[in-house]
N, C-alpha and C positions, 0 to 999 in steps of 0.2 A: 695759445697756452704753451704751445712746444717750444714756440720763438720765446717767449718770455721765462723758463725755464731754461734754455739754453742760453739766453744772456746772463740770467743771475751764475751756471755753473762759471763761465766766461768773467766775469768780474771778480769773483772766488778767486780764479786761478790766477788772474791778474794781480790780484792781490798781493795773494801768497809769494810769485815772482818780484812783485815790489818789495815787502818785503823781506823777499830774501837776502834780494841786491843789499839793503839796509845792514843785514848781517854780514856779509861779506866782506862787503866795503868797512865794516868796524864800525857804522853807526850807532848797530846792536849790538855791543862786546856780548862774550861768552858769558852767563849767568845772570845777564841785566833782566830783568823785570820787561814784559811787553805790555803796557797799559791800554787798552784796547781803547779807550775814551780817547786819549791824547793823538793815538793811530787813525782814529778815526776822523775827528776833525784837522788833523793833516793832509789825511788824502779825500776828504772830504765826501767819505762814504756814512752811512749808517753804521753803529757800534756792532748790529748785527755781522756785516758782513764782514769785520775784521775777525768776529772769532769763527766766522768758517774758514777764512784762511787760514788763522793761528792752526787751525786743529789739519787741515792741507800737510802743513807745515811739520805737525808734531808726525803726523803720519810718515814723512819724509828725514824724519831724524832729528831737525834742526832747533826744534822745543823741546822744552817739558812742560808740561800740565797736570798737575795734580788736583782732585778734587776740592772745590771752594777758593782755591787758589789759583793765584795769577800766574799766567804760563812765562816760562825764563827762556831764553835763551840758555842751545846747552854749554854746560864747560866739564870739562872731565881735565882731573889731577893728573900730576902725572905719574901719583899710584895708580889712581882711576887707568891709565893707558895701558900699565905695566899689566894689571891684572888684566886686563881685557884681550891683550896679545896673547897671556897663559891661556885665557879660554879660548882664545882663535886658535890657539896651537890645537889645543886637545880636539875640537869640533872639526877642525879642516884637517887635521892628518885622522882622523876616520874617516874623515870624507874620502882625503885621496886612498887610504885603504880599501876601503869599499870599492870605490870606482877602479881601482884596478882592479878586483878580486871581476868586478861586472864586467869591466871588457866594454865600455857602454860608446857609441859614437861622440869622439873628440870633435867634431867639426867644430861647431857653435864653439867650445874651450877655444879652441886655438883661434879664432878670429875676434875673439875678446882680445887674446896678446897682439896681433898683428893691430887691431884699433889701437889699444897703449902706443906701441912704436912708431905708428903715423901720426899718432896726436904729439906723439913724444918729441918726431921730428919738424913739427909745425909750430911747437913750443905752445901746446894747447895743453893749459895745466883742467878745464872743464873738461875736455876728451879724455886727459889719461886716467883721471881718476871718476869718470863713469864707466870706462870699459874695467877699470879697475875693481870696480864693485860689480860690473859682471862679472867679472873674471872668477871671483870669489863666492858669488850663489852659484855661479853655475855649476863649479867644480860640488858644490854644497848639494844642488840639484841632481847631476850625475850619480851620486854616490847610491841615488837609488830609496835612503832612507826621509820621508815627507818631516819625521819630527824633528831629524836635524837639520833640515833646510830652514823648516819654522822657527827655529832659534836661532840661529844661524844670522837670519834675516831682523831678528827683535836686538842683535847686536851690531851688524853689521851696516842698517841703518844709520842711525846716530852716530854712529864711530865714524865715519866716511864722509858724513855731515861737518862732523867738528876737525875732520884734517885739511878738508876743504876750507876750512874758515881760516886754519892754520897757516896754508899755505898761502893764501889770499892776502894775507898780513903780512906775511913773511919775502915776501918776493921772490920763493924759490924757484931755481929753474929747472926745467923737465932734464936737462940733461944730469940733474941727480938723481932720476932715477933710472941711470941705465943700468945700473947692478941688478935692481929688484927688476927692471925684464927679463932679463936673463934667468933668475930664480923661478918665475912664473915660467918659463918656456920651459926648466930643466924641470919641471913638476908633471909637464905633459909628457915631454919623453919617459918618466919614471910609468906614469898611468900608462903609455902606449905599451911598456914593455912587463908592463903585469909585475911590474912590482912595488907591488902594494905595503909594503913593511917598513921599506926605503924609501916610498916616498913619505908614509907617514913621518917618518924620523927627519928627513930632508924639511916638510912642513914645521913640524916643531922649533927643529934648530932654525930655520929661519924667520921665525915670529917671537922667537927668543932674541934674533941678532934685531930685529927691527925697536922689538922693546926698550932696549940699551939706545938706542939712536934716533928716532923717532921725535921725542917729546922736547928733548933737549937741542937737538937741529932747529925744531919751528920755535922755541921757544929764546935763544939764541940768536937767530936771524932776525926775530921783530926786537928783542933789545937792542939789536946794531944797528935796524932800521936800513937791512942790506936787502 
């Protein structure tokens, strides 16, 4: 029963990894329709086991799923981006507020940024932007408050999802972002040195500059097909 139960989790997740890849690669643009019939006799599983993956998947950002309705592929505007950077400013500079006001152990932070840099310099654009999304609950985590990590995380999913998907089209290369290292690094000195104010402001303004640049970079890059 155990073996049997642990191959059907195992085909799930297999799944959901195939896929993924399907999104990545562009098979599944941002907001196409995942027809779980047509998936299914593709990869030539049960229609069951495509929407446990589909739902893997929504868990991980990379869907939506609305009730009675067919799950999409996400796409977010590039209103959609702008606002969402506004709430990442306001969520993450209380984060880093808090967290410096706590004092709390940076170790875990800072080895998030040191990941980024080594995937950065192996040109591992999957590394930089998983340590990346640690980088950003954690500081969310640190701060000490559970509810703003919980939202934090119901945004920070999906948005991380679709930049992955952005950059994957795009052909960008890791060494653009060696600015926004340096921004992540200068946030833990801000936390290390208890000031909490500054680095709120520092968060803000810098989810502000990423807004403006951001959408329009991946967006750009796959028109020129660079």
């Amino acid at each position: 029963m155990h073996s049997i139960l642990a191959t059907d989790g195992l085909v799930k997740h297999d799944l959901a990894e195939r896929l993924r890849r399907e999104i990545i690669n562009g098979s599944l643009p941002p907001g196409m329709r995942i027809i779980e019939r047509k998936w299914a006799l593709k990869f030539g599983v049960a229609q069951g086991s495509i929407r446990e993956a589909i739902h893997i998947l929504a868990q991980d950002g990379f869907v939506t799923k609305e009730s009675g309705r067919s799950a999409r592929v996400i796409h977010l505007s590039e209103e959609d981006v702008a606002k969402l950077y506004e709430l990442r400013g306001a969520i993450e500079g209380l984060a880093a507020r808090l967290a410096a006001a706590a004092q709390p152990d940076l170790t875990a932070l800072q080895a998030t940024v040191d990941a980024m840099r080594q995937s950065a310099i192996a040109g591992s654009f999957d590394g930089l932007l998983d340590s990346d999304l640690r980088f950003h609950l954690e500081l969310c985590k640190i701060s000490g408050n559970t509810y703003l990590l919980e939202h934090a995380r119901r945004i920070l999913l999906p948005f991380f999802a679709f930049v992955r998907m952005r950059v994957a089209a795009s052909g960008q290369e890791t060494s653009a972002w060696d600015k926004d290292l340096e921004a992540h690094q200068r946030i833990i000195l801000l936390l290390r040195e208890g000031e909490g104010e500054v680095a709120e402001l520092y968060v803000k303004k810098a989810m502000a500059r990423f807004s403006k640049t951001a959408y329009d970079n991946w967006e750009k890059r796959v028109s020129h097909g660079a």
